[in-house]
C-alpha positions in Angstrom: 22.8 -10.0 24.0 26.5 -10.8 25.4 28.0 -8.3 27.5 30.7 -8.4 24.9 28.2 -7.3 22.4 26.7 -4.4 25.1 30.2 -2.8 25.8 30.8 -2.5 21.8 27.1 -0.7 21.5 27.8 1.3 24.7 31.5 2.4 23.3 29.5 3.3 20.3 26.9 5.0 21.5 28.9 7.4 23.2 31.1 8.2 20.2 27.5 9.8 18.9 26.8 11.7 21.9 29.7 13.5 21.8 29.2 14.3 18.3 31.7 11.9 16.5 29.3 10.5 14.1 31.1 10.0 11.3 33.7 8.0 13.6 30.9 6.2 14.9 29.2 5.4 11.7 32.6 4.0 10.1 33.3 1.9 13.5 29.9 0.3 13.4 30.4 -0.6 9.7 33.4 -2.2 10.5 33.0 -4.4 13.3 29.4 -5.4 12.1 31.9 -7.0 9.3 33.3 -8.7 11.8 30.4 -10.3 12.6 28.8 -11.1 9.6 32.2 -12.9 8.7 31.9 -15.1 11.3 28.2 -15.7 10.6 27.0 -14.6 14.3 24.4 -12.5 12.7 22.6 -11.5 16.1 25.5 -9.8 17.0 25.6 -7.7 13.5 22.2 -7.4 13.9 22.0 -5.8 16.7 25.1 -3.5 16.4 23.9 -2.1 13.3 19.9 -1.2 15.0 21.6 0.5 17.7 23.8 2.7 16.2 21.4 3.5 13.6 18.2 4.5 16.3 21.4 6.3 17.7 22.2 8.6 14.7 18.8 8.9 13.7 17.7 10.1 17.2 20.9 12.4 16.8 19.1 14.0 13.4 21.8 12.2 11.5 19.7 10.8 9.3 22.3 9.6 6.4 24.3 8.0 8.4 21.5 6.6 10.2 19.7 5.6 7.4 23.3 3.9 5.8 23.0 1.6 8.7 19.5 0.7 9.0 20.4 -0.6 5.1 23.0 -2.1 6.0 20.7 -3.8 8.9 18.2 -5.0 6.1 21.6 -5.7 4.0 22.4 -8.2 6.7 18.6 -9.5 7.0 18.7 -10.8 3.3 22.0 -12.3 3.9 21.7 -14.3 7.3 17.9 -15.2 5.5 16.5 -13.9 8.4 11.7 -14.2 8.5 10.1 -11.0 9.1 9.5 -11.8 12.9 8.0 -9.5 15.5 11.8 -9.1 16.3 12.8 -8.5 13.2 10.1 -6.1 12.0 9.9 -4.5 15.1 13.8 -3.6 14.3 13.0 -1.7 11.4 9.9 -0.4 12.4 11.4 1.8 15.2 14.3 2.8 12.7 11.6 4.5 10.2 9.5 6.3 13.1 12.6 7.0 13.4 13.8 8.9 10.4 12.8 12.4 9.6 10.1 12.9 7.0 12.4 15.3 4.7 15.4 12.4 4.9 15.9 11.2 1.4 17.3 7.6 2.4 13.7 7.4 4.5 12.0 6.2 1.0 14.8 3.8 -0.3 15.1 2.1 3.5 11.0 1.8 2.9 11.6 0.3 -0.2 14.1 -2.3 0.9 12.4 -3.4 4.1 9.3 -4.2 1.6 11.5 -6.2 -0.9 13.1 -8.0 1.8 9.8 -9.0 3.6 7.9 -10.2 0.5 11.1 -12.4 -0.1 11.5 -14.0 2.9 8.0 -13.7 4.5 4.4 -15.2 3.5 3.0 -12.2 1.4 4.6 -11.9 -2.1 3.8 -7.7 -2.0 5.0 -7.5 1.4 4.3 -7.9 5.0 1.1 -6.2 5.5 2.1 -4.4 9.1 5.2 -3.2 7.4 2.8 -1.7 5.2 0.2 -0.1 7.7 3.2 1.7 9.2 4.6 2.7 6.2 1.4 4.0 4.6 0.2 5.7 8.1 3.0 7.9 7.8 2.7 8.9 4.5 -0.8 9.8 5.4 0.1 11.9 8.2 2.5 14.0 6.3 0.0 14.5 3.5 1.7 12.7 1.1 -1.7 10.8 -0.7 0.3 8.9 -3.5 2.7 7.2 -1.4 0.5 6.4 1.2 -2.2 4.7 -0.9 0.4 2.4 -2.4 1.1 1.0 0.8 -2.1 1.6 3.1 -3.6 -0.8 0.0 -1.5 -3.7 0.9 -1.5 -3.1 4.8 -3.6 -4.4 7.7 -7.4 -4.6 8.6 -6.6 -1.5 10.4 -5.6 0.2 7.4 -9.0 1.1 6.0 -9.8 3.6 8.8 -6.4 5.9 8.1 -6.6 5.7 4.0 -10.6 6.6 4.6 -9.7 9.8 6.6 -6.8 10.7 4.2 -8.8 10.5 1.6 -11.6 12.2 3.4 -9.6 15.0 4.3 -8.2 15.2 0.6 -12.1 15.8 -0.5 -13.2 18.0 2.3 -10.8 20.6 0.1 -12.2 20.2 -3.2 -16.0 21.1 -4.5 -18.9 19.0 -2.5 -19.8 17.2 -5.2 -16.7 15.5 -6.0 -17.1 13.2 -3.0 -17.3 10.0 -5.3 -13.7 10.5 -6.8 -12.5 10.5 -3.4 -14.1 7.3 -2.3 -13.0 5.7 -5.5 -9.5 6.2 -4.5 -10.0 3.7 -1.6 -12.9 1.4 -3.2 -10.8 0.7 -6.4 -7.2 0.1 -4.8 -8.9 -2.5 -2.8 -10.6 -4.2 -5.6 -8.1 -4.4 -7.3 -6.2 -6.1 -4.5 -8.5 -8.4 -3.7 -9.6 -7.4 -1.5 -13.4 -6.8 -1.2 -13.9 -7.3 2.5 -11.9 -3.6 3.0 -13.6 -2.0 -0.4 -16.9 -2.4 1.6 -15.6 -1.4 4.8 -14.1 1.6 3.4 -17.2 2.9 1.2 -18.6 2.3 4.5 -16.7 4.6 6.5 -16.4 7.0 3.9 -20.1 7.3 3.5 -20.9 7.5 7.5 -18.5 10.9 7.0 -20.3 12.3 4.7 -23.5 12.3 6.2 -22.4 13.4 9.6 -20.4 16.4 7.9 -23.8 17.1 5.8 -27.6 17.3 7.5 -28.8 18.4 4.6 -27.5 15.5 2.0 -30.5 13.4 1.4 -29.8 10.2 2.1 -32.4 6.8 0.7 -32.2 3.5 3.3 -33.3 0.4 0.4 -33.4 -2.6 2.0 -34.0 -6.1 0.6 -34.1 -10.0 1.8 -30.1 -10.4 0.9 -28.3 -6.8 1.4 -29.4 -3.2 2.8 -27.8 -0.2 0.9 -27.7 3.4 1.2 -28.7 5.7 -1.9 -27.7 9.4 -2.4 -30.0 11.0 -4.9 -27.7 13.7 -5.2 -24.6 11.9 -5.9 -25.1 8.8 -8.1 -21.4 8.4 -8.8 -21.1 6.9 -5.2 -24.5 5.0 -5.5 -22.5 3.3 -8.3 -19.6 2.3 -6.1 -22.1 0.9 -3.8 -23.9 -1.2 -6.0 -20.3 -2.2 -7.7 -18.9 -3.6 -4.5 -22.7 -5.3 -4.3 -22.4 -6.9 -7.3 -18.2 -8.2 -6.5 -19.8 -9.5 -3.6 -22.8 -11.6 -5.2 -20.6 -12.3 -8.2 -22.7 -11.1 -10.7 -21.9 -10.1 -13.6 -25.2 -8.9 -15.2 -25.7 -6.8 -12.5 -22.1 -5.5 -13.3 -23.3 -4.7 -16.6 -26.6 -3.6 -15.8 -24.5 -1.0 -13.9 -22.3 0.1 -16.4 -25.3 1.0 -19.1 -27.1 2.7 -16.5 -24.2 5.0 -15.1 -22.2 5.4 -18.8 -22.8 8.9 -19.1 -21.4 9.7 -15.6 -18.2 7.3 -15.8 -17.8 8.9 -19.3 -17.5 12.2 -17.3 -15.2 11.3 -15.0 -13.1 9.6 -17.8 -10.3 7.8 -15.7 -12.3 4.9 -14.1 -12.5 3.1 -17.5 -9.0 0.6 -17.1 -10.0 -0.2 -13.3 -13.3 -1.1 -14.2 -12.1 -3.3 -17.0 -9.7 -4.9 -15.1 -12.6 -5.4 -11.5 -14.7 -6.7 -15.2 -11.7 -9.2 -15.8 -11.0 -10.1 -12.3 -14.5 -10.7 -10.6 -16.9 -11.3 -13.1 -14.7 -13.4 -16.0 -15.5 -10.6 -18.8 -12.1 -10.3 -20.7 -11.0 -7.3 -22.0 -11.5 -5.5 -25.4 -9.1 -7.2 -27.4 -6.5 -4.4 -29.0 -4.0 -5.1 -32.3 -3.9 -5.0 -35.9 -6.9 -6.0 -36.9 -5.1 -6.8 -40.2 -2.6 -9.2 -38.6 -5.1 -11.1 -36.6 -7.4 -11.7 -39.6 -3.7 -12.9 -41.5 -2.9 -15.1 -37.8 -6.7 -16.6 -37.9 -6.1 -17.5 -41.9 -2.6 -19.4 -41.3 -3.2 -20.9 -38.3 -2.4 -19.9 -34.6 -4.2 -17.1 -34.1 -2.4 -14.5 -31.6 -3.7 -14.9 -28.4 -4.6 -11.4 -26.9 -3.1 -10.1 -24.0 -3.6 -10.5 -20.6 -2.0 -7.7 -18.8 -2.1 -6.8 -14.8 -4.7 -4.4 -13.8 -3.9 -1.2 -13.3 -4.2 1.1 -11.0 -6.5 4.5 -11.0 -5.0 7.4 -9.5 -2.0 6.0 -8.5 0.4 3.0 -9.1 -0.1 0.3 -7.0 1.3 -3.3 -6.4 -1.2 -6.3 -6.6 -1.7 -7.9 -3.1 -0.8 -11.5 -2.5 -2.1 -11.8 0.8 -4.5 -10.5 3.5 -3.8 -10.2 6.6 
């Protein structure tokens, strides 16, 4: 950074301390402008993060948040990658923010869109994610925090577990499965199977330490080890799903789904994830939907309609498909 470029944040900086925000705000706008005219984004770049931590760190969150967009604004422009300099940017400007600021979820939104544009994952970079989602998580908001821990880093798995965890601990004991479905599915349908198993995992180990007296079956065989609760055949389900995504079978799969009917039937909002992990990992396509009447007229004139091949979807809560692991 020029000492040009330090004076400018310095002079702005202490426009916010003494309370001149709005002064400050307008200033930074305008001779970021500058900057971007002339192309030097470096400069912009780093006028805009530092008045924006500034406000933010003052609890001016609007005008804070105005310029961290205006920061990713610039990002898209210069066609800046989402480097460890870059990222790291907007990373401290949303630790930054407070969790009741409305421009919080919209800066979120448009550090995502920016990354999956000019990075290597099409849904986003995955540590923007992590962060993103750990937040959530922390403030007990489940719905946005799934969306994003499902897309984030290895690291991920452990913080949607205990969310999700948590999230069960308050509802009746044996609900435990639904819970662990929220993690096991989101993954799955990512594909992502290597965190699916990890979480189940996890999940699992919690609820046997929290309960001595949940029976718990060690079966064992030449290719995989499992653990089976008698009690709770919901999540001895999930466990022998992810066993069969893993061996790529699908008659297991189906084996599965006769055996268990009854209880999926119960929960009655697994069916579309299951038909899409059907579709995904084990080629089964999906029950073909329309007019009978047209397809039978289609089939007799020729060029029958193809059926449609739509994007799973997500159980619970929406979700984007991942495009890449970290």
């Amino acid at each position: 950074m020029s000492s040009k470029i330090e004076k400018i944040i310095v002079r702005l900086q202490e426009k916010i301390g003494a309370g001149e925000f709005y002064e400050a705000q307008q200033q930074t706008r305008v001779v970021a402008a500058r900057y971007i005219k002339q192309e030097n984004w470096p400069a912009a770049t780093d006028i805009l993060f530092n008045s924006a931590s500034a406000l933010l760190k003052a609890g001016q969150g609007g005008s804070g948040g105005d310029l961290g967009l205006f920061l990713i604004d610039v990002y898209k422009q210069a066609g800046l990658k989402p480097d460890s300099s870059n990222k790291g940017k907007l990373l401290t400007l949303l630790r930054q923010f407070s969790s009741e600021e409305p421009t919080r979820k919209k800066f979120v939104g448009e550090m995502i869109v920016w990354s999956s544009k000019h990075g290597d994952y099409p849904a986003g970079e995955p540590d923007l994610h992590h962060v993103a989602g750990s937040l959530y998580a922390e403030e007990a908001e489940p719905y946005d925090a799934e969306r994003h821990l499902t897309l984030g880093t290895k690291d991920s798995p452990e913080i949607f577990v205990k969310m999700e965890y948590e999230w069960y601990k308050q509802d009746d004991s044996h609900t435990a499965a639904l819970y662990a479905a929220r993690v096991v599915f989101p993954y799955l349908l990512a594909g992502n199977v290597r965190d699916a198993s990890k979480s189940l995992r996890l999940f699992t180990s919690r609820l046997a330490e929290d309960n001595n007296s949940l029976t718990v079956q060690d079966v064992s065989s030449n290719s995989s080890d499992m653990r089976i609760y008698p009690s709770l055949p919901l999540l001895n389900f999930l466990g022998l799903l992810v066993l069969a995504v893993q061996k790529g079978a699908p008659d297991l799969f189906k084996q599965l789904k006769t055996k268990y009917r009854s209880y999926i039937k119960e929960v009655g909002i697994w069916d579309d994830a299951l038909v899409a992990i059907a579709e995904m990992y084990f080629g089964i396509q999906r029950p073909r939907q329309g007019n009978p009447l047209m397809d039978m007229m289609g089939s007799m004139f020729g060029g029958g309609r193809e059926p449609g091949n739509p994007q799973p979807k997500r159980v619970g809560a929406s979700t984007p498909v991942a495009e890449g692991l970290d």
